[in-house]
N, C-alpha and C positions, 0 to 999 in steps of 0.2 A: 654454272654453264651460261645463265641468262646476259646476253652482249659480253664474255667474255673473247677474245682476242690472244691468239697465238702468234709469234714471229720466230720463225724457227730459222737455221743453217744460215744466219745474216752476219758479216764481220760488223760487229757492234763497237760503234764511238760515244759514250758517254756522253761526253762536253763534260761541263760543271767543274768543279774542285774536288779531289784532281781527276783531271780525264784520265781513261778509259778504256783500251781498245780491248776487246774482249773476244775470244775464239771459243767455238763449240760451246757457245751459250745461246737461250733461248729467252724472248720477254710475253711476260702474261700482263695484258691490259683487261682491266676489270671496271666496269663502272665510269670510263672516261680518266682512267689513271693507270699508271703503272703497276700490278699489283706484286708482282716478281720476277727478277732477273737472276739467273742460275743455270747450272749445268744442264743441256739438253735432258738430259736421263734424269731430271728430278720431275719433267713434266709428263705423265703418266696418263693424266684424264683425260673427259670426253668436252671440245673445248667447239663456241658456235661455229667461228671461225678461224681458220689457220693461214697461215700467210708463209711460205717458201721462198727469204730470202737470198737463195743459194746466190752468189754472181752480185751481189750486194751489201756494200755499206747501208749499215743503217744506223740513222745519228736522229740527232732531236729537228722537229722542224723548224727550219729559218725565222728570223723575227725582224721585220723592218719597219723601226723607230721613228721616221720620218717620211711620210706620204701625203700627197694628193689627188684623190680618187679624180675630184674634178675634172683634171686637168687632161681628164682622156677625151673629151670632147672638141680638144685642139686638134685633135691627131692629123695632118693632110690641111690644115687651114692654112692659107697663103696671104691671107687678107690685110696681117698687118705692117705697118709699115716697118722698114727698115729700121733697127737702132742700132745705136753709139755705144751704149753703155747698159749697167742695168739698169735704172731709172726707169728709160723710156722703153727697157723689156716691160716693164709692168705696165708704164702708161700707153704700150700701143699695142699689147697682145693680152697680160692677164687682168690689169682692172677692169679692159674694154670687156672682155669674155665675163667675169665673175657676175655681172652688170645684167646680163641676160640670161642667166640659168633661171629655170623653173624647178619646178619640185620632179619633174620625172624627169627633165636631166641631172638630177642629181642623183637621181635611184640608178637609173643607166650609165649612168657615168662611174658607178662604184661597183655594180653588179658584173662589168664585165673585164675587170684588175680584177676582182676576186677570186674569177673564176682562174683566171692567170695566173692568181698568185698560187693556188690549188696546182697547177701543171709547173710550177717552178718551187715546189715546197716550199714555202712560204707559208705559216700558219698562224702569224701573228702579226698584226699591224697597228703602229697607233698615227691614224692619220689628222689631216688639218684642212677643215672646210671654207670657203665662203661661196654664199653667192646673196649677195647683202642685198636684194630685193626679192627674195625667196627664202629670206633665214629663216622665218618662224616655222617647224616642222621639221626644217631639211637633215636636220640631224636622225630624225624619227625614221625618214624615208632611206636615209642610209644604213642605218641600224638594220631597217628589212633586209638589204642586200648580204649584209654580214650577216643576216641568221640565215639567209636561204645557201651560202655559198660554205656554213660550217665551220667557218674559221672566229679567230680570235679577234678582236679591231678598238681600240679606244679614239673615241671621236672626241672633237672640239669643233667647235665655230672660230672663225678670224674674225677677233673683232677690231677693228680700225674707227677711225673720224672719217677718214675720205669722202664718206658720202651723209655725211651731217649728223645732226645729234641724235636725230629718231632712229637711223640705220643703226647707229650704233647703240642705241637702248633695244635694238630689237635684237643686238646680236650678243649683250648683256643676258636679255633674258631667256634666248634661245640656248647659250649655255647653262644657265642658273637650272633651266626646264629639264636640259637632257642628263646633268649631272644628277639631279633628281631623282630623275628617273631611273640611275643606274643607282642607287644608292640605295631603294627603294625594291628594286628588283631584285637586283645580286646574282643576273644573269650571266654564267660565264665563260659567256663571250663576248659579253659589253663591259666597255669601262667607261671613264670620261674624262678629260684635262679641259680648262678653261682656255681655251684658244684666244691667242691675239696675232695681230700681224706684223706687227714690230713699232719698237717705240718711237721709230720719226714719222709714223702715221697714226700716235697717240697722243692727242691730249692730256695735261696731270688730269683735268676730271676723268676722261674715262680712264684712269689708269688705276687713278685713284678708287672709282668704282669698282673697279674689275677685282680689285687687290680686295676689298673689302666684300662682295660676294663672293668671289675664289674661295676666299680664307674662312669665310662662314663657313662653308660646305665640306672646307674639308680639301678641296680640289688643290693639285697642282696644276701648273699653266705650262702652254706649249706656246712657245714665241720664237720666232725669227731676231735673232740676236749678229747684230754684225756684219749681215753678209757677203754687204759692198760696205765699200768705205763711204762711200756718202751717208751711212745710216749714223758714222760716229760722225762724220762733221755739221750733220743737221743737228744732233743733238749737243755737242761741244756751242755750235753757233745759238740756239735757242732755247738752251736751257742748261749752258756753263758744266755739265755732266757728258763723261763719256756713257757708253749706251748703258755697260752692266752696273755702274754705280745709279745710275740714274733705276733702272727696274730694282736695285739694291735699297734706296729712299722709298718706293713705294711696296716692298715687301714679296716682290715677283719671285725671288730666286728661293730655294730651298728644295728637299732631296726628291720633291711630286715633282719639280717644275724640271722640262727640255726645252735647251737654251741652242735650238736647230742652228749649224754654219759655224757661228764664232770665226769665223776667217778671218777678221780685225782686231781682236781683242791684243791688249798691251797686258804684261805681267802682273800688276795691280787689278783688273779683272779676271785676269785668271786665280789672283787669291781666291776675291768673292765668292767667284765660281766653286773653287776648291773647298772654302769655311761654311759655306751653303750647302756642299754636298749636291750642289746644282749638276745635272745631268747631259752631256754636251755631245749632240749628235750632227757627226761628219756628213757630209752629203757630194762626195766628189767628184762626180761626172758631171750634177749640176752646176756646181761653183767654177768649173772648166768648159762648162757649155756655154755661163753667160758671163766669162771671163772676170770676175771678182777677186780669184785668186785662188791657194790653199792653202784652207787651216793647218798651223803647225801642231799635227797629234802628236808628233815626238813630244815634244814639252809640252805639250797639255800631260801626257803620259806622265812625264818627270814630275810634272807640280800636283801629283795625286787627284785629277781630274777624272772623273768615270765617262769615256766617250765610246760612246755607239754610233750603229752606222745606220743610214738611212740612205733612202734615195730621190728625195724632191718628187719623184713622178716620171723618173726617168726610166724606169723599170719598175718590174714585182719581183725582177730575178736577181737573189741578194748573192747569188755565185756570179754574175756578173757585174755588180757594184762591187764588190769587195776588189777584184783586183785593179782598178783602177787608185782605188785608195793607197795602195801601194808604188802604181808608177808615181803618183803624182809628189810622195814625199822624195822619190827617187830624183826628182826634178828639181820641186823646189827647191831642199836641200844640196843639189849636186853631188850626189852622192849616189855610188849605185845598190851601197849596201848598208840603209840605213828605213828604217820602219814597217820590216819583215813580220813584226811578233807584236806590233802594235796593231797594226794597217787589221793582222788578219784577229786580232784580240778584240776590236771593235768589234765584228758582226760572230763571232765560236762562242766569245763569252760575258761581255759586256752588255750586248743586246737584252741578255738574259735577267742581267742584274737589273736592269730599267725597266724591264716589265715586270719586273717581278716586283716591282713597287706598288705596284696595282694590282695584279693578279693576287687570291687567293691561295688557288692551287698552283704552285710554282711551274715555270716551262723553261725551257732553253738548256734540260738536261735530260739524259737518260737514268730514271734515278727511282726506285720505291716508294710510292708515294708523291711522284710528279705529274704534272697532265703529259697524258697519251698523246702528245704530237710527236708524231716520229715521221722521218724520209727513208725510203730507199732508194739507194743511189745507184746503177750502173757501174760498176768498176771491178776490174784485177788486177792489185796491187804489180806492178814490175819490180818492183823493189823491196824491201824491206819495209813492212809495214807497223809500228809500235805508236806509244806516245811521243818518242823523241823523233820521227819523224811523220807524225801525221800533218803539222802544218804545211811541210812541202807537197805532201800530195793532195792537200783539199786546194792547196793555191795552185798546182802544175799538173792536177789530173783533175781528182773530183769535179771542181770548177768549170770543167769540159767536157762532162758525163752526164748523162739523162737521167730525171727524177722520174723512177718508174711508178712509184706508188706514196701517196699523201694523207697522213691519219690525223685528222684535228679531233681531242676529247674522246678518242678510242672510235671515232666514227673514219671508215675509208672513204676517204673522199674520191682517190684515184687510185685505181690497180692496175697494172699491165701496160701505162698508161693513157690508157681510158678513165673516163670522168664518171662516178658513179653518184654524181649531182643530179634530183630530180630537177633538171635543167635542160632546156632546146638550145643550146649556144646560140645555133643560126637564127632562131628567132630572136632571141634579145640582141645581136648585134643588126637584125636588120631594122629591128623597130630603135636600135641606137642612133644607127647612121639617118633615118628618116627625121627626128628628133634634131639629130646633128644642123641637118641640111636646113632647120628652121632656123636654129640659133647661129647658124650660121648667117640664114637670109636677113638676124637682128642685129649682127657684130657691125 
């Protein structure tokens, strides 16, 4: 009985291989797992908690592959200047910002997306930090926020040249430190990826370095791969490599490392990608935000590429990112019926497979012996509800339906939807925005 967990009368979606839809079944979470899925009437005992999914889908919680907690402390900023392109996105709104973060906008800045991502089920994040005059720690002070918020989160640091050699031996060491430290823990809800920020703002030394403490530890890397085309023509023009041959010389790519965008990449790095088992996360509201383009996931799909979905920072709500990934093949391509089973395979079941790189105890399924992150969703089916059409309705209903209640590791985080987070919302957002209003007054 001790923290076990009942969900009872819920229309049950598996995920995983093969899905799942399940009627007049019941799941027992035990211990921060799954412990059995079965006919309501096998479950007989006396259980801590029970949970009355009647009027609800319940499926595995959301997982999004590409984040930056950071980047909430923009939110409302008007300050910089206008850009062209994306270049001078980063030279006049995020390098200028990264520049002045302290260590407790870093905690604030992650503490309240997590709580967000808890009200949009969301239970797994592997995000991507800088704030290269505040790195030494900031990984630590974000790891706080993911333990207080109960969710799942693998961190890195960006590390770049941009700001000299010391910055960058500081953001060397601040991964070498936290990857450490998850290593060492085996806390799980921490992981770790050697973060960089892409290779036209690497040096071979530091690349060189990063490639040789990564690989010591063990660590995969999370880099920004492609995402305007100036990333491949700086590297073409200064170092005679396109971008993924070029991290392919220094040993970047293989089945730990997320190769974030790829929106540039030509056939010949999508081998790489492919014979590295390298792991290639879409980010499509971003890449149409700051006009770079869309990755083509069809043929990434076709060339045996494992892509997942992510969301730059544009959201925590991955029912929201997913269907844009969808219009936008619809466009590129010109086609109106073309990337339906891809678009929505990135974030059902792909998501799953790339964390599950790292995770111990598997997630991104409903499964015996998987961690306890489960959603319950809002919905009555109108139509005919099975495995052969549940992706219309997670893309043309679910997608549009409220997460009523969010369990990460068999802990409820939200029921009814109310937050049962030993957390004041109001007070962390208002000591955010005071925090804001400084680093604002340093941009």
């Amino acid at each position: 009985m001790a923290d076990s967990l009942l969900i009872k009368n819920g229309l049950i979606v598996t995920l995983g291989e093969p899905n799942k839809v399940l009627r007049g079944c019941s799941i027992l979470c035990e211990d921060g797992k799954i412990s059995r899925i079965a006919k309501a009437s096998a479950f007989k005992g006396k259980y801590k908690k029970v949970i009355d999914a009647a009027g609800k889908v319940v499926m595995p919680g959301f997982i999004n592959a590409h984040m930056h907690f950071y980047s909430t402390m923009v939110r409302g900023l008007g300050k910089a200047k206008p850009s062209k392109d994306f270049l001078e996105v980063l030279e006049n709104l995020w390098w200028r910002l990264d520049k002045k973060l302290t260590l407790d906008d870093c905690y604030y800045s992650a503490i309240l997306p997590l709580i967000d991502a808890v009200k949009r089920g969301t239970t797994t994040l592997i995000d991507h930090h800088a704030s290269p005059f505040a790195a030494r720690g900031s990984l630590d002070r974000i790891a706080e926020a993911v333990k207080l918020s109960g969710l799942r989160a693998s961190l890195c640091y960006e590390l770049s040249d941009r700001d000299g050699d010391k910055i960058a031996d500081d953001g060397i060491a601040e991964n070498v430190a936290f990857i450490d430290r998850c290593l060492k823990e085996k806390d799980p809800q921490l992981r770790a990826l050697f973060g960089l920020h892409a290779s036209f703002t690497l040096s071979d030394r530091t690349l060189a370095k990063a490639s040789e403490f990564g690989r010591g530890l063990g660590a995969g890397f999370h880099i920004h791969v492609a995402e305007a085309k100036s990333d491949q023509d700086y590297n073409v023009k200064h170092h005679k490599l396109r971008v993924v041959e070029r991290l392919q010389k220094f040993g970047i790519l293989g089945p730990k490392t997320i190769a974030a965008h790829c929106v540039h990449v030509d056939e010949r790095e999508m081998d790489f990608l492919r014979n590295t088992q390298t792991a290639v996360v879409h980010n499509p509201q971003s890449n149409m935000n700051n006009a770079v383009g869309v990755a083509d996931i069809i043929k990434l799909f076709q060339k045996g590429i494992l892509v997942g979905l992510g969301t730059d920072a544009m959201t925590v709500n991955m029912m929201e990112e997913v269907r844009p990934a969808l219009w936008a093949q619809h466009l590129s391509h010109d086609h109106p019926n073309c990337g339906f089973v891809e678009a929505f395979t990135t974030l059902l079941f792909n998501n799953a497979k790339i964390a599950n790189r790292y995770w111990d105890v598997p997630v991104g399924a409903l499964k015996e012996g998987w961690a306890a992150d489960i959603v319950l969703i809002d919905y009555y089916p109108p139509t005919p509800f099975d495995e052969g059409t549940f992706l219309g309705h997670f893309g043309f209903g679910l997608t549009q339906s409220f997460v009523d209640t969010t369990i990460a590791g068999g802990k409820v985080l939200m029921e009814n939807k109310k937050l049962k987070l030993d957390v004041d919302e109001e007070e962390l957002a208002a000591k955010s925005s005071a925090l804001a209003k400084k680093l604002w007054a340093r941009f």
